[in-house]
C-alpha positions as CSV (number, residue, x, y, z in Angstrom):
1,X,0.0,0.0,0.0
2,X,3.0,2.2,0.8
3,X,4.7,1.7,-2.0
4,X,1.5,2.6,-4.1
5,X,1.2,5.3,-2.2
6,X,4.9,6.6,-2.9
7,X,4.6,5.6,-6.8
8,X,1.6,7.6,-6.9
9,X,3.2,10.4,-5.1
10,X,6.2,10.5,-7.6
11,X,3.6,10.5,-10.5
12,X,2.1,13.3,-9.2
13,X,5.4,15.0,-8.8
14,X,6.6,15.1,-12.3
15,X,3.7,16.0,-13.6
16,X,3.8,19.3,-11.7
17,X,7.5,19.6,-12.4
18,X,6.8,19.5,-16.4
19,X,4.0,21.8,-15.4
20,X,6.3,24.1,-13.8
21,X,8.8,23.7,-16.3
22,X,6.6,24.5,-19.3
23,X,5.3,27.5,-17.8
24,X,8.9,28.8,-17.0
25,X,10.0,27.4,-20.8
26,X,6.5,29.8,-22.2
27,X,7.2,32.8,-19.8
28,X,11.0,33.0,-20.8
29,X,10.0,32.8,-24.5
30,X,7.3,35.2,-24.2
31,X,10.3,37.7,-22.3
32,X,12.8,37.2,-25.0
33,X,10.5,38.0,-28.2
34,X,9.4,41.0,-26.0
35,X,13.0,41.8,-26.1
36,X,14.2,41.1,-29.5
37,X,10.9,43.3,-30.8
38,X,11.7,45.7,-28.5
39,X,14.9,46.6,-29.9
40,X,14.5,47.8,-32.8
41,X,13.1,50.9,-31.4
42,X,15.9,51.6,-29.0
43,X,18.1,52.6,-31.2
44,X,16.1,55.4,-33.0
45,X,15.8,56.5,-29.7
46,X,19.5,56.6,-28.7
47,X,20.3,58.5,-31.7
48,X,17.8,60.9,-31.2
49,X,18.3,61.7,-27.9
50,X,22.2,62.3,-29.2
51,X,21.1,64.6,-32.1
52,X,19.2,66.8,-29.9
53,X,22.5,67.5,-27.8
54,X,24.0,71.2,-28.5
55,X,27.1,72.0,-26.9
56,X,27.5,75.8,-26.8
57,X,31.1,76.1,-26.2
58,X,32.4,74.6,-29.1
59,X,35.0,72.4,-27.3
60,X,35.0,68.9,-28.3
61,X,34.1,65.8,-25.6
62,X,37.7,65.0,-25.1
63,X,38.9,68.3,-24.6
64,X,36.6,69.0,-22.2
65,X,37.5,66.3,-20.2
66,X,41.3,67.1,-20.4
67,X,41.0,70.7,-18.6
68,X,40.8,71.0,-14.8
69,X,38.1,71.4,-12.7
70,X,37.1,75.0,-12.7
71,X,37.3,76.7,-9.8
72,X,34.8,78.8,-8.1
73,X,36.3,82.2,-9.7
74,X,36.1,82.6,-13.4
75,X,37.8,80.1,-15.8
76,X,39.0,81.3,-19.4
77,X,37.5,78.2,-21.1
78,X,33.5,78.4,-21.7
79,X,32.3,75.1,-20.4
80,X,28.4,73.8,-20.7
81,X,26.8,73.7,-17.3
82,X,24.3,71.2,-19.4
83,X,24.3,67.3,-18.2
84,X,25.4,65.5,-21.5
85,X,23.9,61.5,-21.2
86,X,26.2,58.5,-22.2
87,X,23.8,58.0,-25.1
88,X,24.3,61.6,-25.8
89,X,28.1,61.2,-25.9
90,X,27.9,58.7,-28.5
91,X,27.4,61.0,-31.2
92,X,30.1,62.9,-30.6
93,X,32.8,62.1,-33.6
94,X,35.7,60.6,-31.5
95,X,39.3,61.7,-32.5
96,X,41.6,58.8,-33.6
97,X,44.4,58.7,-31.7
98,X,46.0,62.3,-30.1
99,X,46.8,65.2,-32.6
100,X,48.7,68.3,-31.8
101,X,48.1,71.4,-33.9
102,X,50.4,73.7,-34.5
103,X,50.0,77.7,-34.7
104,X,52.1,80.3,-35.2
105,X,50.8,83.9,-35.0
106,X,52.1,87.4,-36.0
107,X,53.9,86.8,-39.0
108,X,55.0,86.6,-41.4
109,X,58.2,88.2,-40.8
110,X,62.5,87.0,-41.2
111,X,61.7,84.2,-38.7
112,X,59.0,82.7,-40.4
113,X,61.5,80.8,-43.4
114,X,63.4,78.8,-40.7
115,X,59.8,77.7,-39.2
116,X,58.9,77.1,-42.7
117,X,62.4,74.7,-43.2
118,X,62.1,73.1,-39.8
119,X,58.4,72.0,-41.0
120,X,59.4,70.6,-44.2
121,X,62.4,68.7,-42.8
122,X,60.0,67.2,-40.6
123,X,57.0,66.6,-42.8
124,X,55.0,68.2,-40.7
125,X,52.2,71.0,-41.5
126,X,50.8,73.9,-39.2
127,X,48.1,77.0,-39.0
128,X,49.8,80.2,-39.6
129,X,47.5,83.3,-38.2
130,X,48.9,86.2,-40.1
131,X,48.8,90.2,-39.9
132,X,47.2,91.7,-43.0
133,X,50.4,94.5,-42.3
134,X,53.0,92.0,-42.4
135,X,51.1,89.7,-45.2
136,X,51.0,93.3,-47.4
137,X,55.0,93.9,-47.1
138,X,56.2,90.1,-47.4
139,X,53.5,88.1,-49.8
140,X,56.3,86.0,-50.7
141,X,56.2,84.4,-47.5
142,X,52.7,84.0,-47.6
143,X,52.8,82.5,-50.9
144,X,56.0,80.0,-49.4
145,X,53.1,79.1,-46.4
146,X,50.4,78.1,-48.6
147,X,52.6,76.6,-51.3
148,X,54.1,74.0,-48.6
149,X,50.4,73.4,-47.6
150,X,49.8,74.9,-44.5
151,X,46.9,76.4,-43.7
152,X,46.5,80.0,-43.4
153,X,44.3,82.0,-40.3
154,X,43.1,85.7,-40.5
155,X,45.1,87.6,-37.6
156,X,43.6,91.5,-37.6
157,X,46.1,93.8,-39.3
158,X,47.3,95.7,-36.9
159,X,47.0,93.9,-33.7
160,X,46.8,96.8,-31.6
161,X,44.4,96.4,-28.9
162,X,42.7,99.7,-28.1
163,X,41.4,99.9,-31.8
164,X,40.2,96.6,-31.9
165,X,38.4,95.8,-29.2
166,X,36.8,99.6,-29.0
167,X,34.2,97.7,-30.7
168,X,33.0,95.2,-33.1
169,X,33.1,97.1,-36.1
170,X,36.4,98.2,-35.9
171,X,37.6,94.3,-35.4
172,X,35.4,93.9,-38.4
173,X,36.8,96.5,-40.4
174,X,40.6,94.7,-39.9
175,X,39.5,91.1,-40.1
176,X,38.2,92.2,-43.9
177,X,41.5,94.3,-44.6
178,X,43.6,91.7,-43.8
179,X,41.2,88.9,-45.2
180,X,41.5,91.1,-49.0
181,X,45.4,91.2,-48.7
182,X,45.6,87.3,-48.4
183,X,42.9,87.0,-50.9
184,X,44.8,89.1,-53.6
185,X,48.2,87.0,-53.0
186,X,46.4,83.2,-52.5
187,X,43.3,83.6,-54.4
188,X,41.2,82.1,-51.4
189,X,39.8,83.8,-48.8
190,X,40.4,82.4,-45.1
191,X,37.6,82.2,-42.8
192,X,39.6,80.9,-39.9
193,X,39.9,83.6,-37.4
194,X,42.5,84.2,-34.0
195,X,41.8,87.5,-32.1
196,X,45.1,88.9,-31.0
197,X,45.7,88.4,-27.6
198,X,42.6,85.7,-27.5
199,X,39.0,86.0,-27.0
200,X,39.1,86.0,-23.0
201,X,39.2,89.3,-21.6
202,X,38.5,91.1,-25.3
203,X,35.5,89.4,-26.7
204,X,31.9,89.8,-25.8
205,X,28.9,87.5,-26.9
206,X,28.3,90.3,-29.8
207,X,32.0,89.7,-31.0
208,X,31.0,85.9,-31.0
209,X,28.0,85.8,-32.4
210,X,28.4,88.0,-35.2
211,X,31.9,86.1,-36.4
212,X,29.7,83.1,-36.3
213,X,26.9,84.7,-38.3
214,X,29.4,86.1,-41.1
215,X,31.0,82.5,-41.9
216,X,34.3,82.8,-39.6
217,X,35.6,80.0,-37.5
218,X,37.4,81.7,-33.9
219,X,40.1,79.9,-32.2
220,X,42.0,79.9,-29.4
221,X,44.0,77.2,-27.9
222,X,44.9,75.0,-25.5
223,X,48.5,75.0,-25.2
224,X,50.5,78.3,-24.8
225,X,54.1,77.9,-25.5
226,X,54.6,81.2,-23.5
227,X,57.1,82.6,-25.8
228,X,55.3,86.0,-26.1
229,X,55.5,86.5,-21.7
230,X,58.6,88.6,-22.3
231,X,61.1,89.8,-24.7
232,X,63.9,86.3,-25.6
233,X,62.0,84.2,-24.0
234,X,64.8,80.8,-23.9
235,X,64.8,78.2,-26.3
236,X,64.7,75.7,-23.5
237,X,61.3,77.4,-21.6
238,X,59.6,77.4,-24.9
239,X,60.0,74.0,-25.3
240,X,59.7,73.1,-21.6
241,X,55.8,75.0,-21.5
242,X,55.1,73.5,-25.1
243,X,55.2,70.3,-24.1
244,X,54.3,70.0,-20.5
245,X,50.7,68.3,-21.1
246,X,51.5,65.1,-23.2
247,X,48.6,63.3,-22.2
248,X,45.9,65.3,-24.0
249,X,44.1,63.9,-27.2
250,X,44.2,67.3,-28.9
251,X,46.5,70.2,-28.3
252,X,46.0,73.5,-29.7
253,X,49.6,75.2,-29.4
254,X,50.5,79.0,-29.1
255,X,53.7,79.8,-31.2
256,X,54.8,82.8,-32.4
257,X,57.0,83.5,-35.9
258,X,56.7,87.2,-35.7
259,X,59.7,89.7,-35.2
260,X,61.8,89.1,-32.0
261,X,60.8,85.3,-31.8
262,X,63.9,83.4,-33.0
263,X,63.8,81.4,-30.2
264,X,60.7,80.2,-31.0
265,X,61.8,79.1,-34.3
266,X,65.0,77.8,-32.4
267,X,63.0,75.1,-30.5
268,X,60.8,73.8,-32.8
269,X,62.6,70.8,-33.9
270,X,62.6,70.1,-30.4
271,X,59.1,70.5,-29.8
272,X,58.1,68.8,-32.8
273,X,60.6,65.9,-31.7
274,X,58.9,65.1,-28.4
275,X,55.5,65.3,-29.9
276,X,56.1,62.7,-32.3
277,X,57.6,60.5,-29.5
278,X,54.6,60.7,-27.5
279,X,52.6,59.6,-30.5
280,X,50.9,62.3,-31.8
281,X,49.8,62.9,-35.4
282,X,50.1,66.7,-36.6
283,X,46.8,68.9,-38.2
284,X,46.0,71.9,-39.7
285,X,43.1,73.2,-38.4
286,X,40.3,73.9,-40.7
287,X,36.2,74.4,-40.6
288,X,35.9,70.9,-39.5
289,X,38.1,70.9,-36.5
290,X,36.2,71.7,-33.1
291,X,37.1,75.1,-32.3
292,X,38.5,75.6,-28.9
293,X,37.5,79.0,-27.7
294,X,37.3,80.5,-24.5
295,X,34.6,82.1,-22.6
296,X,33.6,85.6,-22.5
297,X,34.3,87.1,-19.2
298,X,32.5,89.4,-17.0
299,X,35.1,92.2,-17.3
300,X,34.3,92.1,-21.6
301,X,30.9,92.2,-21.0
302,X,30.9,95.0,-18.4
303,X,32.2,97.2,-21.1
304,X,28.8,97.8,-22.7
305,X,30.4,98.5,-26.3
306,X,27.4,99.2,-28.2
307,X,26.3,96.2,-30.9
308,X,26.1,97.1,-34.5
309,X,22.8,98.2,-35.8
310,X,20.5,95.8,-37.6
311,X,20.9,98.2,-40.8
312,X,24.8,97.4,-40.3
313,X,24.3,93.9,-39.9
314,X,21.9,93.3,-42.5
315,X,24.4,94.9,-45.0
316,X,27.7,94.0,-44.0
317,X,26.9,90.3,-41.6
318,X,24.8,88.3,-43.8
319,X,26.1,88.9,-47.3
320,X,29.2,87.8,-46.0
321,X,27.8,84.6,-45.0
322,X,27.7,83.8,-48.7
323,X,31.5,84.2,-49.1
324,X,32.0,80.5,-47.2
325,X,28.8,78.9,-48.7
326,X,28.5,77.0,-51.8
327,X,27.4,78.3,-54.7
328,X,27.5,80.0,-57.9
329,X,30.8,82.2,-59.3
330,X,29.9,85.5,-61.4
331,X,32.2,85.4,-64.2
332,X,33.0,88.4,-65.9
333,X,34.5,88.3,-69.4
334,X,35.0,91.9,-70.5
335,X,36.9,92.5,-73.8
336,X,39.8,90.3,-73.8
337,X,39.9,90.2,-69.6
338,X,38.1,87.8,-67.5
339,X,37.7,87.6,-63.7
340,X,35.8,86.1,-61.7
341,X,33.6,87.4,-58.5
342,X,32.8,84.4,-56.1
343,X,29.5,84.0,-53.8
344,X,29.1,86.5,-51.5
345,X,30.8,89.1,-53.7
346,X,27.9,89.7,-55.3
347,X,24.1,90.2,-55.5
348,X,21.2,89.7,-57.3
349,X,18.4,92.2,-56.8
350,X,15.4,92.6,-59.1
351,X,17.2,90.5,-61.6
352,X,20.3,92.8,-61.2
353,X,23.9,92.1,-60.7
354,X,24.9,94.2,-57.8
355,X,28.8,94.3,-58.0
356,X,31.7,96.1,-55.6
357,X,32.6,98.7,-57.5
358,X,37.0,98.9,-56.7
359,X,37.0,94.7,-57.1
360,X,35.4,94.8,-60.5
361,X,37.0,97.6,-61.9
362,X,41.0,96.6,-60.5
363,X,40.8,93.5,-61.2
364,X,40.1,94.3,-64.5
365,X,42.8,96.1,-65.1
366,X,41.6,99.8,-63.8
367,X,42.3,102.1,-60.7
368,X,39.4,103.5,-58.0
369,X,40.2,106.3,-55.9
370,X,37.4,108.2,-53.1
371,X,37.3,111.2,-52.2
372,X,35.8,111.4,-48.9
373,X,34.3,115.3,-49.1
374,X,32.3,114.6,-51.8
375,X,31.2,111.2,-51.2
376,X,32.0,109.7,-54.4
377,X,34.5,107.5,-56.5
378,X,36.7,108.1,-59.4
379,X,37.1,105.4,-62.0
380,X,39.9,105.5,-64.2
381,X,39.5,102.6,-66.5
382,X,40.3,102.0,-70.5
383,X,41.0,106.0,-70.7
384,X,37.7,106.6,-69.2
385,X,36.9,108.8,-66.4
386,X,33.7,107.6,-64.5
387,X,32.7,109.6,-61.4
388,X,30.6,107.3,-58.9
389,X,28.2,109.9,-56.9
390,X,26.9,107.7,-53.8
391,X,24.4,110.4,-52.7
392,X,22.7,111.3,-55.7
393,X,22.8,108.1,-57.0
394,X,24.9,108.9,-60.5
395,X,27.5,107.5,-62.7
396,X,29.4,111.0,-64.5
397,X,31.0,109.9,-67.5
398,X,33.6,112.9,-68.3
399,X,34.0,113.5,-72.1
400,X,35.0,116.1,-74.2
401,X,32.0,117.2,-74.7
402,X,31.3,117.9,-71.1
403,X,29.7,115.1,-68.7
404,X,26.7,112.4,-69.1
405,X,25.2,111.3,-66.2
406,X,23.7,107.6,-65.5
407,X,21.0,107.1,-62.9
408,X,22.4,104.1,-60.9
409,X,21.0,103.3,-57.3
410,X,24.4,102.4,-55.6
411,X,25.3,102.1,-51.4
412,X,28.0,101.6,-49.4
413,X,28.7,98.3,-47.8
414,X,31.5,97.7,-45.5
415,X,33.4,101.0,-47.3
416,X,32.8,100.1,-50.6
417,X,30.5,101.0,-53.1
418,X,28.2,98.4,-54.5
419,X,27.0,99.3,-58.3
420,X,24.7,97.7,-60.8
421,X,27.1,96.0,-63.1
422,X,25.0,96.7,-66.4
423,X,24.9,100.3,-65.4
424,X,29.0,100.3,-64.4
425,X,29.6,98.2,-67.6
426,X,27.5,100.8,-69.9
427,X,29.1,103.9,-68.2
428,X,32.9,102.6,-68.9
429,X,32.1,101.4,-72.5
430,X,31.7,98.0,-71.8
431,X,27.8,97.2,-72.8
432,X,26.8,93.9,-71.7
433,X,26.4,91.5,-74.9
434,X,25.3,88.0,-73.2
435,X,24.2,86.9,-69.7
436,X,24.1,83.1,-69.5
437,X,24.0,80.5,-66.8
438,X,25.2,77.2,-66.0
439,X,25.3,74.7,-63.3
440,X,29.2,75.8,-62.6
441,X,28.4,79.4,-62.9
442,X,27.3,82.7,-63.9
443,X,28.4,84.5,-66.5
444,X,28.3,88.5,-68.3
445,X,29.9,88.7,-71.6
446,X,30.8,92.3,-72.5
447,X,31.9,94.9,-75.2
């Protein structure tokens, strides 16, 4: 009886245990095809949560991480107070391996060739942030930079302080004098930008802000060399400061190849030498390198320098823009000269071709000079004398019969003056014959 008992008993047993065991089997399917159908939607999810991130300051993930922790007074870099997710950090484009960048501003001047030689002995390139002065009375050496491939960085002109950091417009004014000198000796314009001295301390969010808008890159750096701290600063301390944070993935580093800086160009191989044996790669910065850029500090805000008017910025901001974006050249083929103005250096109103007057007219082989009393320009051009009269909004064509006067609606933009080109062409003796237009470019065929 007992052992009927127990068979029964063990029957019963292992029927509840498949029991048990099927529902566990059922319930751990059911759990994984809620997973696997699940996932498909988690990684939309992720990447949208990643696109939505905007970091403000312009510094990359990993150089963030690389500075110290910022202390309760202010700190020069501009850090986001923002949380940033792991998911988030994901789609931030990771560096391969660690890069140094090296910049050298001031120049170019009689130290810049043995920078240039040091650089080609080692194969290695760099970002040269020049003066439009010093560019102006050495374009040779500019030429020898952007020959050997370097890459070339707008600097101001005159780098003196007081003028331009009085205000925006005045930095304006320089960072466009300087940008046309290396224009006219390159061809290209540069829209990578280094205020003198740095950003902390001299820019405001206006300074920022309308850089950005205009199509210019600003960068600071990371790394100062400290060869500008005094007058001879020693070969050895250059190299010493230059290279005292090897652990970094990116390095942005402060040289100098201006006049007085020898010793700069004296420890170069040096600095170059220990870079390389720490396993860095060497870049040119460019538009698609992170910018570092520091913060703007309460003392540069304090100063209340008045922002440009939105007449100013509409005129001179915006159009700019177009200088850096894609799109269609103006060619202009006048007699048996061509040239060529890119976007940005012109405009299209009504149907018109609004044209700077000086660009067309030199680089086709004439002169412009102002006169600043009467508000108007003088063209000299294929024995032709063509006064430009802003205010009344007349093109004077002196003859020998006395003048002839052109109604042209003209205005002055960034201290030039903008003319209709069919009107310009007409009043010099070039009528327009053929306006055409291809997918490469525009182009005005004239007399």
């Amino acid at each position: 009886m007992k052992d009927n008992k127990s068979i029964h008993t063990r029957k019963l047993l292992s029927r509840r245990g498949l029991l048990v065991m099927t529902v566990f089997m059922l319930m751990l399917a059911a759990w994984g095809l809620g997973q696997w159908s699940g996932a498909p939607s988690a990684c939309p999810q992720q990447a949208e949560a990643a696109g939505n991130v905007s970091f403000k300051n312009k510094l990359p993930a990993a150089v963030m991480q690389e500075l110290p922790p910022q202390p309760v007074t202010e700190s020069v870099y501009k850090v986001s107070t923002a949380a940033v997710s792991a998911p988030a950090q994901l789609a931030v484009k990771k560096q391969q391996g660690k890069t140094v960048y090296l910049t050298f501003d001031d120049g170019p001047s009689r130290v810049t060739p043995g920078v240039l030689k040091t650089l080609r002995q080692e194969g290695v390139k760099a970002t040269f942030f020049v003066l439009g002065s010093a560019a102006s009375s050495r374009p040779e050496l500019i030429n020898a930079i952007w020959e050997q491939g370097h890459a070339i960085g707008n600097h101001s002109y005159n780098h003196e302080y007081k003028e331009l950091y009085s205000g925006f417009t005045a930095f304006w004014s320089q960072i466009k004098q300087t940008e046309e000198v290396i224009r006219n000796i390159t061809g290209t314009r540069p829209s990578l930008v280094r205020a003198p001295g740095g950003t902390f301390g001299h820019f405001d969010h206006t300074y920022f802000r309308l850089l950005e808008q205009a199509g210019y890159t600003v960068t600071d750096w990371t790394v100062d060399s400290g060869d500008s701290l005094h007058k001879g600063v020693p070969a050895a301390d250059i190299v010493r400061n230059s290279t005292a944070d090897m652990k970094s993935d990116k390095v942005v580093l402060l040289l100098h190849d201006g006049g007085g800086h020898e010793e700069s160009a004296k420890g170069l191989p040096e600095i170059i030498a220990r870079y390389k044996e720490a396993g860095y790669a060497f870049g040119v910065l460019d538009e698609s390198v992170e910018p570092v850029q520091f913060r703007v500090s309460a003392k540069a805000e304090a100063q209340g320098r008045p922002a440009p008017s939105t007449v100013w910025v509409a005129s001179n901001i915006m159009p700019n823009a177009e200088l850096f974006a894609a799109g269609k050249p103006l060619v202009l083929e006048v007699g048996k000269l061509e040239t060529k103005l890119d976007p940005g250096e012109y405009r299209i109103i009504d149907g018109h071709y609004i044209v700077p007057l000086r660009a067309v007219v030199e680089r086709l082989g004439g002169a412009v000079g102002w006169n600043a009393a009467s508000h108007t320009g003088l063209v000299r051009w294929n024995g032709r004398s063509v006064t430009a009269d802003v205010r009344n909004g007349e093109l004077l064509l002196s003859g020998p019969d006395g003048m002839h006067s052109t109604s042209a609606s003209m205005e002055m933009i960034s201290g030039s003056i903008w003319v209709p080109l069919r009107s310009l062409l007409g009043a010099t003796g070039h009528p327009p014959l053929k306006l055409s237009t291809s997918a490469a470019e525009r182009r005005v065929t004239a007399l």
